[in-house]
Structure formats: structure tokens, C-alpha cells
C-alpha positions as CSV (number, residue, x, y, z in Angstrom):
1,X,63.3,22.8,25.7
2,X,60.4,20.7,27.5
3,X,62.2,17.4,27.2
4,X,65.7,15.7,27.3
5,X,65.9,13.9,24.4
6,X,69.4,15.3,24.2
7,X,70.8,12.0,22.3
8,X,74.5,12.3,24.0
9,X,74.8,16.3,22.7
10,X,77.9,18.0,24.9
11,X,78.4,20.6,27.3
12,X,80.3,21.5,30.8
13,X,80.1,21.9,34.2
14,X,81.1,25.6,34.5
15,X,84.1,26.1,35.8
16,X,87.1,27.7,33.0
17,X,91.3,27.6,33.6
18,X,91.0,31.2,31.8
19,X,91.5,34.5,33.2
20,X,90.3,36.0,30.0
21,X,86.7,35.6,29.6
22,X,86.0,36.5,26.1
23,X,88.8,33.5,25.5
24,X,86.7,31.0,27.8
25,X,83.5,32.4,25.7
26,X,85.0,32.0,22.5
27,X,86.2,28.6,23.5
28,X,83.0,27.7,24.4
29,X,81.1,28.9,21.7
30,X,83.5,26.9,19.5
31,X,83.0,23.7,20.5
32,X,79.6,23.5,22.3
33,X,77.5,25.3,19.2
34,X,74.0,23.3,20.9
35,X,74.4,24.0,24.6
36,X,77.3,26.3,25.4
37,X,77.2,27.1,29.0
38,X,78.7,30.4,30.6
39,X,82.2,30.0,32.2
40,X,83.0,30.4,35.9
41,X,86.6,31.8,36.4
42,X,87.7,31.3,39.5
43,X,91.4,31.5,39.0
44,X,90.4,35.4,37.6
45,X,89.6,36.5,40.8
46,X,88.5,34.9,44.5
47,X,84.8,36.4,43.7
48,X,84.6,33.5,41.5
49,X,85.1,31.2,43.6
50,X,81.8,28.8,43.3
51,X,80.6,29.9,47.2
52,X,81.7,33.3,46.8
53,X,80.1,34.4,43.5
54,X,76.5,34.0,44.8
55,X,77.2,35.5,48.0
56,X,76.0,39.1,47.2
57,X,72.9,40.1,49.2
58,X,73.2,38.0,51.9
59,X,72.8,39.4,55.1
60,X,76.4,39.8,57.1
61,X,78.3,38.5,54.2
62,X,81.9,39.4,54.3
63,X,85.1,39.0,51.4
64,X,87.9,39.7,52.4
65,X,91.9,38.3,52.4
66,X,90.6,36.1,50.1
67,X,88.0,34.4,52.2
68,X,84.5,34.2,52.6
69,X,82.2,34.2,55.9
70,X,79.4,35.7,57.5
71,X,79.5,38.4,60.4
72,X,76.6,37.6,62.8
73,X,77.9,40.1,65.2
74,X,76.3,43.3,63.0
75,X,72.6,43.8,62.9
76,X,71.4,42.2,59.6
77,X,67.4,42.8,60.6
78,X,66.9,44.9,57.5
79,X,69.4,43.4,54.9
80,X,67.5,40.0,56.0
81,X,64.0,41.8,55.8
82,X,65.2,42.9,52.1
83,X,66.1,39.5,51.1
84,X,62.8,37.9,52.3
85,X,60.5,40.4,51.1
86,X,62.4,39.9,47.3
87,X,62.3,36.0,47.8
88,X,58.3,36.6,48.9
89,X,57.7,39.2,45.6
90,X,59.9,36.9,43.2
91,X,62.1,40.6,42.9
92,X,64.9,39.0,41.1
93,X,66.5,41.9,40.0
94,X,67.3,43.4,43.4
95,X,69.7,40.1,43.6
96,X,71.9,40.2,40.3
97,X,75.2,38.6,39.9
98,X,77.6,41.6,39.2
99,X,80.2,41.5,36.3
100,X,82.8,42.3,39.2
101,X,81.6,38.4,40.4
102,X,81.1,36.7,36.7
103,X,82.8,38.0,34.4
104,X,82.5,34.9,32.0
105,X,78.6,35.6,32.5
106,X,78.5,38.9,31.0
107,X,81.0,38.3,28.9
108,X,79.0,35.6,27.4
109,X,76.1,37.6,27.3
110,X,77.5,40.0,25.2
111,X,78.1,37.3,22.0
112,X,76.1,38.0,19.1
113,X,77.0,34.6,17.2
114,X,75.5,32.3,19.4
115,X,72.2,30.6,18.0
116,X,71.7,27.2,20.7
117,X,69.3,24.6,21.0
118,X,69.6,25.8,24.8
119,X,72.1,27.5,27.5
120,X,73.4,26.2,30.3
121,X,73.5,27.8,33.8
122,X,74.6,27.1,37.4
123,X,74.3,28.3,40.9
124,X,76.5,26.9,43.9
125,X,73.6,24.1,45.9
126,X,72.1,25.3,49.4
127,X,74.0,22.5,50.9
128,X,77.4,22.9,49.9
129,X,77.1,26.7,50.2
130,X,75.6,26.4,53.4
131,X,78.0,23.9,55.3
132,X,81.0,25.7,53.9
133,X,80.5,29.1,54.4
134,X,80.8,30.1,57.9
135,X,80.1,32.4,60.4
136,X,83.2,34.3,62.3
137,X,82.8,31.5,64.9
138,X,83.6,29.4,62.2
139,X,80.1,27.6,62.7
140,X,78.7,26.6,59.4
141,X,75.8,29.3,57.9
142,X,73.1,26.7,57.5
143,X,73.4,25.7,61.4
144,X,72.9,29.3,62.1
145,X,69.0,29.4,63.2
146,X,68.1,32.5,61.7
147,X,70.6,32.8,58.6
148,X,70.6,29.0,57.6
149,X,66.7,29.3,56.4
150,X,68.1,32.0,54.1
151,X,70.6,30.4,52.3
152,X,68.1,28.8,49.8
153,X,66.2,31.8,49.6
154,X,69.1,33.8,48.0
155,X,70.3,31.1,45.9
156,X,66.7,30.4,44.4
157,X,67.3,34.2,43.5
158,X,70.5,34.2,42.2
159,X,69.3,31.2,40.2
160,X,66.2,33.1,38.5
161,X,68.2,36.3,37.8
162,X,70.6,34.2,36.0
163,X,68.1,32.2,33.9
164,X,66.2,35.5,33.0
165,X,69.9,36.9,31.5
166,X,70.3,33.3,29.9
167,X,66.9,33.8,28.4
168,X,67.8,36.9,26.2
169,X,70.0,34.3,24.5
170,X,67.6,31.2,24.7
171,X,64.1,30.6,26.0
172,X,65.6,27.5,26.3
173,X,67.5,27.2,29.8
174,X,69.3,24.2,31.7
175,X,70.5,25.2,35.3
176,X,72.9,22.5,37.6
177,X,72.5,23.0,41.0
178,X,76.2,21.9,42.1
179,X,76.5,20.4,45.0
180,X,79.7,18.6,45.4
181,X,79.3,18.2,49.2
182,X,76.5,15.5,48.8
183,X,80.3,13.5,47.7
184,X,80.8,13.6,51.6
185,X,77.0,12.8,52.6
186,X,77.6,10.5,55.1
187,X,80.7,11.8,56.9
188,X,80.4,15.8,56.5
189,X,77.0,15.9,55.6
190,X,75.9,13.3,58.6
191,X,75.0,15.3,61.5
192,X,72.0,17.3,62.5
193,X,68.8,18.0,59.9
194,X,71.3,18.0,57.2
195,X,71.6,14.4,57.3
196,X,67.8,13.7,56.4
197,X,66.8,12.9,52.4
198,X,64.0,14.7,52.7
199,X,65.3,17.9,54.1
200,X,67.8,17.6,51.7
201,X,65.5,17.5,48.7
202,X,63.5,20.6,50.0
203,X,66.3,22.9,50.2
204,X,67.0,21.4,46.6
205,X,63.8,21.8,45.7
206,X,63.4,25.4,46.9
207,X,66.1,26.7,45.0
208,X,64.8,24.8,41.6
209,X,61.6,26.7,42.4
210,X,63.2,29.7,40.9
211,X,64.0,27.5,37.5
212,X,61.5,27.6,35.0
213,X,63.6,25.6,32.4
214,X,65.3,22.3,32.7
215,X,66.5,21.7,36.6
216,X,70.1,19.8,36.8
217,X,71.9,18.9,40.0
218,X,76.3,17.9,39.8
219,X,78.1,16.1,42.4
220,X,81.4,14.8,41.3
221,X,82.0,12.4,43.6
222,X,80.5,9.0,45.5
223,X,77.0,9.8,47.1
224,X,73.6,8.5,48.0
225,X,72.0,9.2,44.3
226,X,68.7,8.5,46.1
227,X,68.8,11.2,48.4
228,X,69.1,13.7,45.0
229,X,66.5,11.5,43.2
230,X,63.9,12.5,45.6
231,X,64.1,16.3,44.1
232,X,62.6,17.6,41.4
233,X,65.7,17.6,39.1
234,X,65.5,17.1,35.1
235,X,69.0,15.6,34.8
236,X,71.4,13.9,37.1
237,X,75.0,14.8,36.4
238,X,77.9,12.8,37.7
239,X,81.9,11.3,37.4
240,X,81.0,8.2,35.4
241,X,84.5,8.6,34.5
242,X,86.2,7.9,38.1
243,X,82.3,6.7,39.8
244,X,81.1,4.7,37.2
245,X,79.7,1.9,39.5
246,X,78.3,4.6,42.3
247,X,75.4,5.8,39.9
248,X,74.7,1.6,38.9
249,X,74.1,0.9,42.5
250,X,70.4,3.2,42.0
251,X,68.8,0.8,39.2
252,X,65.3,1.4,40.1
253,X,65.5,4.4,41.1
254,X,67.2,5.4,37.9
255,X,64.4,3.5,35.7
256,X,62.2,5.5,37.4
257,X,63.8,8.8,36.7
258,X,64.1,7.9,33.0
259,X,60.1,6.9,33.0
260,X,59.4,9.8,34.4
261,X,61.5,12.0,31.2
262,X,64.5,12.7,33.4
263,X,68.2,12.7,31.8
264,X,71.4,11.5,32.7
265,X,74.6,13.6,32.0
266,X,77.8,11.2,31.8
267,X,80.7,12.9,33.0
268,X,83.1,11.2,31.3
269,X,86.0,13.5,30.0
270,X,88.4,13.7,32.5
271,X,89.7,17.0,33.7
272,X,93.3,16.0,35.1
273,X,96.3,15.9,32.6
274,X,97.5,12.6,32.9
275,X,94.3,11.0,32.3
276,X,93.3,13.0,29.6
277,X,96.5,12.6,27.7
278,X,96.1,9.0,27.6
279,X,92.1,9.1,26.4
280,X,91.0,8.8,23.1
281,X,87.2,8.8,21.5
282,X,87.3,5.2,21.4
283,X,88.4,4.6,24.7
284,X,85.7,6.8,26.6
285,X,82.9,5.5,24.0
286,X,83.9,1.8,25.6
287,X,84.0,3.3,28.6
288,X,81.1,5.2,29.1
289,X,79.7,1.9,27.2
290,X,80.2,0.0,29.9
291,X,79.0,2.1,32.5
292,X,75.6,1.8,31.1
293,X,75.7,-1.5,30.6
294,X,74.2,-2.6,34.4
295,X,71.1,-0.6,33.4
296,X,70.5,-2.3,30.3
297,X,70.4,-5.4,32.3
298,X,68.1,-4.1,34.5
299,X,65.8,-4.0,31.5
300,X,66.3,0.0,30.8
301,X,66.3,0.0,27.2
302,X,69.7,1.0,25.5
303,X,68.5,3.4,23.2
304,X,66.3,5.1,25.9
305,X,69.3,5.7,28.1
306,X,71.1,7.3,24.8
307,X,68.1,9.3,23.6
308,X,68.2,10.4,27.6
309,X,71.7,11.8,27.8
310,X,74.2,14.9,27.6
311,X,77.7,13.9,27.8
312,X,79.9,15.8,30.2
313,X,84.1,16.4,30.9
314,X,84.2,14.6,34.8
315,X,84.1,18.3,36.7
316,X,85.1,21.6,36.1
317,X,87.9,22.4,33.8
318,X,89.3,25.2,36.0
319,X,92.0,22.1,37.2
320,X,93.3,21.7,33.3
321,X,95.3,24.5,31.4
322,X,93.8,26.7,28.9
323,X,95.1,24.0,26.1
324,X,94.1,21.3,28.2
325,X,90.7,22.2,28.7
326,X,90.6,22.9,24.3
327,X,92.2,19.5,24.3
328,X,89.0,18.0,27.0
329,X,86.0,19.6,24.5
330,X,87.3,18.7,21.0
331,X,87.6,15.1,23.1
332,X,83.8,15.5,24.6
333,X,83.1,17.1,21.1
334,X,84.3,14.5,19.1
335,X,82.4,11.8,21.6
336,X,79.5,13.2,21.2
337,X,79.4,13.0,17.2
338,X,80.6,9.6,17.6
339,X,77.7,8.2,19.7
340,X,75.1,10.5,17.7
341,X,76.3,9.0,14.4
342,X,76.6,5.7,15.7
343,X,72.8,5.2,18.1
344,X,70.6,8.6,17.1
């Protein structure tokens, strides 16, 4: 899939409520026939957690009593060696996600009655893995002076292995980069290197250098889009449900990004229980209406912006039950037939 004329067509972030993953797949492949994505499951096991699960391979890493960090005390010369030389060679394969770490993966890879317009993948962003996993001084990794250069590294790995397994069900791929702590870019995300755009973008950027397909980057809360803009992402994914003005605040920036092919992906499915009772098709069809409204009026032509777009649920689904989170994609389902029937 070369471009992103995705006229409001459905899929998810990642995260599943499931412990079961051939119930997540089966889920998944129910209602998301054109882009079904594979299902994180982090209330399985703590190895799914979204800054664990990519963690294999790096140097000093260390799970244990449910919790992550990384021991700087040992010598990780060679396990550090390994990880450049494999990051230098492109040697995907001597960084795989194991099925002890995914299980929705390879339980999604092992479907036979999938036949997509494209799959959907995700790895954990350099920043948000980075400034939350810690060292045992509780100093976060990507301060580290050696081991914060290397967080990207292994991600842009973990990212390639993954879209090569994606491929044997698609050659065409979509992988988010999720980085949720760009929501606190300002505050958390405010001190130091971090806090440039531009080094932002190139850790960003190195980790979509391991993405051949279509390159995607979530953040599900408030943020300087401008800052992500500046990457080399495909499609822009945000909360238009709960940040619908945050995204309208970019304009030009955003007319740009469409010029230049890009998509938007409207989260706009909620994933809490209260608000998702009280949704209906109609509702979030005037709602996500409205929220592209302001770009209309910035001269962004309206059937551009729908030819442009992928509709979401807000986040994961992991905060929903299992019947919740059937009840949010027969909702983002249903929305995205309604808008396709109504503007494609």
C-alpha cells in the first residue's frame, strides 16, 4: 500500500483486554477484515506490557517482580557490541519478539483466513521507552550516555522483525510508533536534548528507518503535533475524541502533511465504559464532523481529509472488558461504513 487513500476504513491501536489471544485474533479478524492489526495483551502477562515487550536484546535489561529496568552495574560491552553490529548489518532476526513476549503476534500469525488490504503493526517509540525505562539508579535509559544512543537502535530492530512476520500475511504493512509520552512534552519531556524537535524527530526517524511500509506515530493525549510533524511519519494518529481541538491548533502544518500524501487517523471511539455506553454511530459521525471542520476552513478540502483517513477507538482497548471492547469495533465498524457510504 504506497498511499493513504484509506477513505475512513477502521482499525486499532494495539492493545487487547483479552488473556486469550486466539479470542483477541478472532475478534479482530471479525471486525477489522481490511486492516486487522495484531493484539498486544498486557493484562496476559507483564512481558506485554508496551515497554517491556521490546525489551529483549538490550544490553543489561532486567524483568523481574513485575518491573522493568536496566542493570548498568554488569559489563554489557559485548551484548552492546551484538546489538550494534545487527543494527549496522540490518540482522533483524538476531532481535525477534518471542511468543513468551507477544503472544497475540504469533497467535495472529498463525490465521489462515485472513486476506487484508494491509496489517497493522506497532513498536513502543524511543522516547517513551527511553524516559521510562530506567536504570537501577532509577535514572532514565535515554540519559544514560552510552545506553541511551541504543534505545533506537533496538527498537528500529524490533520494528523490522515485526514487519517482515507481518509481511508473510501482507506486503502491505502499517507500523505506529506509540509514543504517549510526547502527551507530557513540555513538562516530562522538557529537560535536557529530549526537549529539542529536532532531536526528537531523529530518534523518530531512526526507528521508522527500519519501516519499509506505511510509518504511523500515536500519542493519545495533548502535545506539540509539530514536533511529530517534522518526522517522516505516513499517518498521524491521535484522541480526536477527548483532543479534538489540540490536533486544529496545527492547520498549516496539517495542510502540508496532507499535500505531501500523509493521513490522519481519528481516534474517535472511546475506550472507557461510561462514554462508550452513551455513543452511538450518529453521535461520533457529528462528532468527528466537527473536529474536521477548522481544517475545512482553513481551505483543506473536505473530501481530501476523508479520502486521507483511518478511523480509530481513542487508545488501546486493554482499559475496556472483553465485551466492551466487541461493543467499541462493531461501533468503529459501523462508523466507518457510515462515512464510506456517505463521502467515498
Amino acid at each position: 500500500m504506497s498511499n493513504t487513500d484509506f477513505y475512513c476504513l477502521p482499525t486499532i491501536i494495539g492493545s487487547m483486554p483479552h488473556t486469550d489471544p486466539k479470542k483477541a485474533c478472532a475478534l479482530i479478524a471479525r471486525f477489522l477484515k481490511d486492516i486487522p492489526a495484531w493484539p498486544q495483551l498486557p493484562r496476559r502477562s507483564f512481558l506485554e506490557n508496551m515497554y517491556v515487550q521490546y525489551s529483549e536484546g538490550f544490553p543489561g535489561a532486567v524483568v523481574e517482580n513485575n518491573r522493568i529496568y536496566v542493570d548498568t552495574s554488569q559489563d554489557f560491552t559485548k551484548s552492546l557490541e551484538t546489538l550494534y553490529q545487527a543494527y549496522l548489518e540490518n540482522g533483524t532476526d538476531r532481535f525477534p519478539i518471542s511468543k513468551e513476549y507477544a503472544a497475540g503476534l504469533y497467535a495472529f500469525l498463525e490465521q489462515t483466513n485472513l486476506s487484508p488490504r494491509a496489517v497493522k503493526g506497532h513498536v513502543t517509540g524511543p522516547l517513551s521507552w527511553g524516559l521510562t525505562v530506567a536504570d537501577d539508579s532509577k535514572r532514565a535509559i535515554l540519559y544514560h550516555e552510552v545506553l541511551g544512543d541504543a534505545v533506537p537502535k533496538l527498537l528500529k530492530l524490533k520494528a523490522a522483525w515485526q514487519e517482515k512476520e507481518l509481511n508473510k500475511i501482507s506486503r502491505n504493512t502499517i507500523t505506529f510508533v506509540d509514543e504517549p509520552i510526547m502527551a507530557s512534552y513540555g513538562s516530562v519531556v522538557a529537560s535536557g536534548p529530549f526537549s529539542k524537535p529536532e532531536k526528537i524527530a531523529e530518534m523518530v526517524d531512526e526507528v521508522f528507518s527500519g519501516i519499509s511500509g506505511l510509518k504511523g506515530i500515536h500519542c493519545c493525549g495533548n502535545t506539540d503535533w509539530s514536533v511529530l510533524l517534522k518526522t517522516k511519519l505516513d499517518i498521524l494518529n491521535f484522541d480526536v475524541y477527548s483532543y479534538a481541538q489540540s490536533v486544529s491548533l496545527y492547520p498549516e502544518e496539517i495542510k502540508k502533511f496532507l499535500g505531501r500524501g500523509g493521513a490522519i487517523a481519528w481516534g474517535i471511539v472511546p475506550n472507557s465504559p461510561d462514554p462508550l455506553a452513551q455513543e452511538s454511530v450518529a453521535s461520533l459521525k457529528d462528532r468527528l464532523e466537527e473536529a474536521i471542520a477548522p481544517f475545512t476552513r482553513k481551505g483543506i478540502p473536505f473530501k481530501d481529509i476523508i479520502r486521507q483517513s483511518l478511523l480509530t477507538p481513542s487508545c488501546s482497548l486493554a482499559p475496556l472488558t472483553d465485551d466492551g471492547a466487541e461493543q467499541a469495533l462493531k461501533l468503529l465498524t459501523d462508523l466507518s461504513t457510515e462515512m464510506r457510504k456517505r463521502y467515498k
